[in-house]
C-alpha positions, 0 to 999 in steps of 0.5 A: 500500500502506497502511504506516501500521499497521507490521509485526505484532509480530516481523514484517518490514514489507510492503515488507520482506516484499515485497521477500523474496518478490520476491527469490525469485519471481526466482530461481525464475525465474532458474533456469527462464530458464537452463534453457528458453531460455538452454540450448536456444538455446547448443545449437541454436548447436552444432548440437543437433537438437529432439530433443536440445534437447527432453531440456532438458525432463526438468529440467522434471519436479520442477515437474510433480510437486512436488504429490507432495511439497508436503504434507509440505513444507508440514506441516514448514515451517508444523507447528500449533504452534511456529515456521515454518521457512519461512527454513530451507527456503528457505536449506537448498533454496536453497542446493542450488540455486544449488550445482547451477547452479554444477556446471553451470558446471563441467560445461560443455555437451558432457557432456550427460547429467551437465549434465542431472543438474545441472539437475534438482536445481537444478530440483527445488530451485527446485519446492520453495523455490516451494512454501515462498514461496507458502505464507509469502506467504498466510500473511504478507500481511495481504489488503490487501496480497496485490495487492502479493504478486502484483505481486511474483511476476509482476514476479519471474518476468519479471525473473527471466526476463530475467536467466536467458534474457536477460542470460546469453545476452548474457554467454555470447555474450561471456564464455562458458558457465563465467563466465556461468555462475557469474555466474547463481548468484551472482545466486541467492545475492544474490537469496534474501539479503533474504528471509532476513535478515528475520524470519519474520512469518507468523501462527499457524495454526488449530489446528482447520486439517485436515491438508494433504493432496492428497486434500483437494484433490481431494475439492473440485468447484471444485479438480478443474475448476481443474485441467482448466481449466489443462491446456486452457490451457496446451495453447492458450498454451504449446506453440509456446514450445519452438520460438521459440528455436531458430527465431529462431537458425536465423533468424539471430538472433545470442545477443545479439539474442535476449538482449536481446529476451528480456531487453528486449522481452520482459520489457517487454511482459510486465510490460504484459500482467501489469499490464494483465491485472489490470484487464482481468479486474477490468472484463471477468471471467477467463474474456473475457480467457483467450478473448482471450488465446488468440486473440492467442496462436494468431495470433502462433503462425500468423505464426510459421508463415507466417514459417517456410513462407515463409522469412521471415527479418527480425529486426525482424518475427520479434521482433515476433511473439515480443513479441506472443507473451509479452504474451498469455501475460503477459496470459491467465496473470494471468487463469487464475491469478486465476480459480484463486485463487479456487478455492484453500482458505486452509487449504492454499494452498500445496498447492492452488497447487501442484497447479495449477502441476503441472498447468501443468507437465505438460500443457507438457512433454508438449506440448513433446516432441511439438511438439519431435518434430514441428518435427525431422520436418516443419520449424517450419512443421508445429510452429507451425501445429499449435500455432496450431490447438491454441490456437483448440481451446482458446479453443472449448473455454473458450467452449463449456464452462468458460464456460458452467459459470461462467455457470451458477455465477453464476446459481446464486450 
C-alpha cells in the first residue's frame, strides 16, 4: 500500500482506516462464530437433537433480510449533504450488540427460547453495523487501496471466526458458558474501539447520486443474475456446514479439539484459500475457480459421508476433511464475491452488497433446516451425501449456464 500521499484532509490514514474496518469485519464475525458453531456444538454436548440445534438458525434471519432495511440505513448514515454518521451507527448498533451477547451470558443455555431472543438482536445488530462498514469502506478507500479493504474483511471474518467458534469453545470447555461468555463481548467492545476513535474520512457524495433504493437494484440485468448466481452457490458450498459440528462431537471430538481446529486449522487454511483465491481468479477468471471450488467442496462433503456410513471415527482424518472443507469455501467465496463486485453500482454499494449477502443468507438457512431435518431422520450419512450431490448440481449448473452467459458477455464486450 502506497502511504506516501497521507490521509485526505480530516481523514484517518489507510492503515488507520484499515485497521477500523478490520476491527469490525471481526466482530461481525465474532458474533456469527458464537452463534453457528460455538452454540450448536455446547448443545449437541447436552444432548440437543438437529432439530433443536437447527432453531440456532432463526438468529440467522436479520442477515437474510437486512436488504429490507439497508436503504434507509444507508440514506441516514451517508444523507447528500452534511456529515456521515457512519461512527454513530456503528457505536449506537454496536453497542446493542455486544449488550445482547452479554444477556446471553446471563441467560445461560437451558432457557432456550429467551437465549434465542438474545441472539437475534445481537444478530440483527451485527446485519446492520455490516451494512454501515461496507458502505464507509467504498466510500473511504481511495481504489488503490480497496485490495487492502478486502484483505481486511476476509482476514476479519476468519479471525473473527476463530475467536467466536474457536477460542470460546476452548474457554467454555474450561471456564464455562457465563465467563466465556462475557469474555466474547468484551472482545466486541475492544474490537469496534479503533474504528471509532478515528475520524470519519469518507468523501462527499454526488449530489446528482439517485436515491438508494432496492428497486434500483433490481431494475439492473447484471444485479438480478448476481443474485441467482449466489443462491446456486451457496446451495453447492454451504449446506453440509450445519452438520460438521455436531458430527465431529458425536465423533468424539472433545470442545477443545474442535476449538482449536476451528480456531487453528481452520482459520489457517482459510486465510490460504482467501489469499490464494485472489490470484487464482486474477490468472484463471471467477467463474474456473467457483467450478473448482465446488468440486473440492462436494468431495470433502462425500468423505464426510463415507466417514459417517462407515463409522469412521479418527480425529486426525475427520479434521482433515473439515480443513479441506473451509479452504474451498475460503477459496470459491473470494471468487463469487469478486465476480459480484463487479456487478455492484458505486452509487449504492452498500445496498447492492447487501442484497447479495441476503441472498447468501437465505438460500443457507433454508438449506440448513432441511439438511438439519434430514441428518435427525436418516443419520449424517443421508445429510452429507445429499449435500455432496447438491454441490456437483451446482458446479453443472455454473458450467452449463452462468458460464456460458459470461462467455457470451465477453464476446459481446
Amino acid at each position: 500500500m502506497n502511504l506516501a500521499n497521507g490521509p485526505r484532509r480530516g481523514d484517518a490514514s489507510p492503515v488507520r482506516l484499515l485497521v477500523g474496518l478490520g476491527g469490525l469485519y471481526t466482530a461481525q464475525s465474532v458474533i456469527g462464530g458464537v452463534i453457528f458453531t460455538g452454540l450448536p456444538a455446547v448443545m449437541r454436548q447436552s444432548g440437543a437433537s438437529l432439530n433443536d440445534i437447527a432453531l440456532v438458525l432463526i438468529t440467522v434471519l436479520p442477515w437474510s433480510f437486512k436488504f429490507l432495511w439497508s436503504p434507509a440505513v444507508e440514506r441516514f448514515r451517508s444523507p447528500h449533504v452534511g456529515r456521515r454518521r457512519s461512527r454513530l451507527v456503528v457505536g449506537v448498533v454496536g453497542a446493542f450488540g455486544a449488550g445482547a451477547i452479554a444477556a446471553c451470558a446471563v441467560i445461560g443455555t437451558a432457557a432456550l427460547l429467551p437465549l434465542m431472543v438474545a441472539m437475534v438482536i445481537a444478530s440483527f445488530c451485527s446485519a446492520t453495523v455490516d451494512i454501515a462498514c461496507d458502505g464507509h469502506a467504498v466510500e473511504s478507500l481511495a481504489e488503490k487501496d480497496r485490495g487492502w479493504g478486502n484483505a481486511a474483511q476476509v482476514g476479519g471474518a476468519y479471525l473473527g471466526a476463530a475467536i467466536g467458534g474457536g477460542l470460546f469453545l476452548v474457554l467454555i470447555d474450561h471456564l464455562g458458558w457465563t465467563p466465556s461468555t462475557l469474555v466474547m463481548a468484551a472482545i466486541l467492545v475492544g474490537l469496534a474501539l479503533p474504528f471509532l476513535l478515528a475520524p470519519d474520512g469518507a468523501r462527499a457524495a454526488r449530489p446528482d447520486r439517485p436515491p438508494q433504493s432496492i428497486m434500483a437494484a433490481l431494475k439492473r440485468p447484471e444485479m438480478r443474475s448476481g443474485l441467482a448466481l449466489i443462491a446456486f452457490y451457496v446451495l453447492g458450498q454451504k449446506w453440509a456446514s450445519v452438520l460438521i459440528g455436531p458430527f465431529l462431537i458425536d465423533a468424539g471430538l472433545s470442545l477443545t479439539l474442535l476449538g482449536v481446529l476451528q480456531g487453528v486449522g481452520v482459520t489457517v487454511v482459510g486465510l490460504a484459500g482467501a489469499a490464494g483465491g485472489g490470484a487464482l481468479v486474477r490468472r484463471y477468471g471467477a467463474f474456473g475457480v467457483m467450478a473448482a471450488a465446488l468440486a473440492a467442496q462436494a468431495a470433502a462433503t462425500a468423505g464426510f459421508a463415507l466417514c459417517a456410513y462407515a463409522e469412521i471415527h479418527s480425529p486426525a482424518l475427520l479434521s482433515a476433511i473439515a480443513v479441506v472443507s473451509a479452504g474451498t469455501l475460503s477459496l470459491g467465496f473470494v471468487a463469487v464475491y469478486s465476480e459480484l463486485m463487479g456487478r455492484a453500482s458505486p452509487d449504492q454499494a452498500g445496498v447492492d452488497f447487501t442484497l447479495f449477502q441476503s441472498m447468501d443468507a437465505i438460500v443457507a438457512v433454508v438449506g440448513w433446516w432441511l439438511v438439519s431435518a434430514l441428518g435427525d431422520a436418516f443419520g449424517f450419512a443421508a445429510g452429507f451425501g445429499v449435500v455432496a450431490a447438491a454441490s456437483l448440481a451446482a458446479c453443472l449448473a455454473l458450467g452449463l449456464g452462468f458460464g456460458a452467459g459470461r462467455a457470451r458477455e465477453a464476446r459481446a464486450v
